[in-house]
PASEBA-1860 file (N, C-alpha, C; in nm, 3 decimals):
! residues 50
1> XXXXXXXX> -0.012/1.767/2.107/-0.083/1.789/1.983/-0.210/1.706/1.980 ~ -0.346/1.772/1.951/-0.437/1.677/1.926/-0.412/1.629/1.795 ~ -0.529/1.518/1.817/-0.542/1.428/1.642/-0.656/1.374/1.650 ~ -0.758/1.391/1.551/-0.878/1.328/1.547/-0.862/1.200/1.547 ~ -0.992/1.112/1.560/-1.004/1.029/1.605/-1.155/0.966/1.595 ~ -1.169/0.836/1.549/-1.312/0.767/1.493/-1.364/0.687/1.631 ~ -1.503/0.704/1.651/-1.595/0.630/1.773/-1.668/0.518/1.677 ~ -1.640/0.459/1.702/-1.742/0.291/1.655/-1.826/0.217/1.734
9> XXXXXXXX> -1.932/0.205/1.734/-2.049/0.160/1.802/-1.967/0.014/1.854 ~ -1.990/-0.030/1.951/-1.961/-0.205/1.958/-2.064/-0.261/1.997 ~ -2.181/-0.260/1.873/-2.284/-0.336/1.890/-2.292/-0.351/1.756 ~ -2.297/-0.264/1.717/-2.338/-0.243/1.542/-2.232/-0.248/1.445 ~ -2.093/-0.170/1.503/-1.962/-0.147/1.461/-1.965/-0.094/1.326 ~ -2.058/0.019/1.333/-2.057/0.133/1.210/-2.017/0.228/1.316 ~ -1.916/0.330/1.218/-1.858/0.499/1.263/-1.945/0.579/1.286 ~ -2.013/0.641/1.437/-2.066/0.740/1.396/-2.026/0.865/1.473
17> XXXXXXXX> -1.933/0.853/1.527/-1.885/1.001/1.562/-1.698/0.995/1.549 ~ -1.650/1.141/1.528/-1.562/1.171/1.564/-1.541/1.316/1.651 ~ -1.400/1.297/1.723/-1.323/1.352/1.806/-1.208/1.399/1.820 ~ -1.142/1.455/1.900/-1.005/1.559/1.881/-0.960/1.471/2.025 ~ -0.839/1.446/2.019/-0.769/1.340/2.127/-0.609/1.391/2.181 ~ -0.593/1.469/2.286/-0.414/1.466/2.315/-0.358/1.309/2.279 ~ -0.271/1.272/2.243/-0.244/1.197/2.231/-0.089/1.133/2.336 ~ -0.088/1.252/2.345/0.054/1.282/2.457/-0.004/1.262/2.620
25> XXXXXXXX> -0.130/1.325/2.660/-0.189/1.278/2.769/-0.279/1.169/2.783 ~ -0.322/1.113/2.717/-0.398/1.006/2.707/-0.357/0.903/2.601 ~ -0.320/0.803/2.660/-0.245/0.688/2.540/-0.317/0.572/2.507 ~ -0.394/0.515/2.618/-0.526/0.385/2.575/-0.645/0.496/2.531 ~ -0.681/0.395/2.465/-0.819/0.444/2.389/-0.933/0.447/2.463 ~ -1.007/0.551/2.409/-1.115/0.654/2.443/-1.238/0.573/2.422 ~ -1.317/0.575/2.567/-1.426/0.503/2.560/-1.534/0.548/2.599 ~ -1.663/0.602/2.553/-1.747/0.664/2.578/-1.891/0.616/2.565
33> XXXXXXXX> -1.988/0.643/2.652/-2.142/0.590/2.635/-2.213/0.684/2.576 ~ -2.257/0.674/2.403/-2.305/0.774/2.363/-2.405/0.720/2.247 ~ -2.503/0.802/2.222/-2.645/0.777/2.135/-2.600/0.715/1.959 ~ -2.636/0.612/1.931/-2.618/0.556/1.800/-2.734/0.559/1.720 ~ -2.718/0.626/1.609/-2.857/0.645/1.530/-2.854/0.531/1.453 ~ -2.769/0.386/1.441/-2.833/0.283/1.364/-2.876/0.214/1.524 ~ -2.823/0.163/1.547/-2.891/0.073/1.722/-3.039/0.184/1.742 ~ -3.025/0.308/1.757/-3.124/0.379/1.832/-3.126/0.326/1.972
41> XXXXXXXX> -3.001/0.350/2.044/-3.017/0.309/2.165/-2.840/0.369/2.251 ~ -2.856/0.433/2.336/-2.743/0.441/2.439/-2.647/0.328/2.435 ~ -2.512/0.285/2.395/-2.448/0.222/2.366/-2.280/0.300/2.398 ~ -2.210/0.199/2.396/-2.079/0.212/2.413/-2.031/0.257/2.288 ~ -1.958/0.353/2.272/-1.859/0.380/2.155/-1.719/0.387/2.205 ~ -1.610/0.287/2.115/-1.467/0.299/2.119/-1.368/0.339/2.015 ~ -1.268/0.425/2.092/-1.180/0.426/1.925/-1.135/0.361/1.827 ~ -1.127/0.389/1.720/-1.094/0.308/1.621/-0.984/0.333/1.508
49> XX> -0.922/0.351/1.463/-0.869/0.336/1.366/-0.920/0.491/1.235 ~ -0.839/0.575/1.264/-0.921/0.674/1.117/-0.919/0.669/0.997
END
């Protein structure tokens, strides 16, 4: 079953994206390098908490 799921900048650590996650195939959290419109800059986003 998926389940959404919150990306948090870890620079800035404001929410700015979410996502749809198996939770059954993937059990550590989801870590992705993606564009932050408060930084304005390529940055790491990790899951968080919804």
């Amino acid at each position: 079953m998926r389940e959404i799921i919150k990306l948090s900048c870890q620079v800035c650590k404001k929410n700015a994206y979410f996502q749809t996650k198996n939770k059954k195939a993937k059990s550590e959290k989801l870590v992705t390098k993606k564009f932050c419109k408060f930084c304005r800059a390529h940055v790491e986003h990790k899951e968080s908490k919804v």
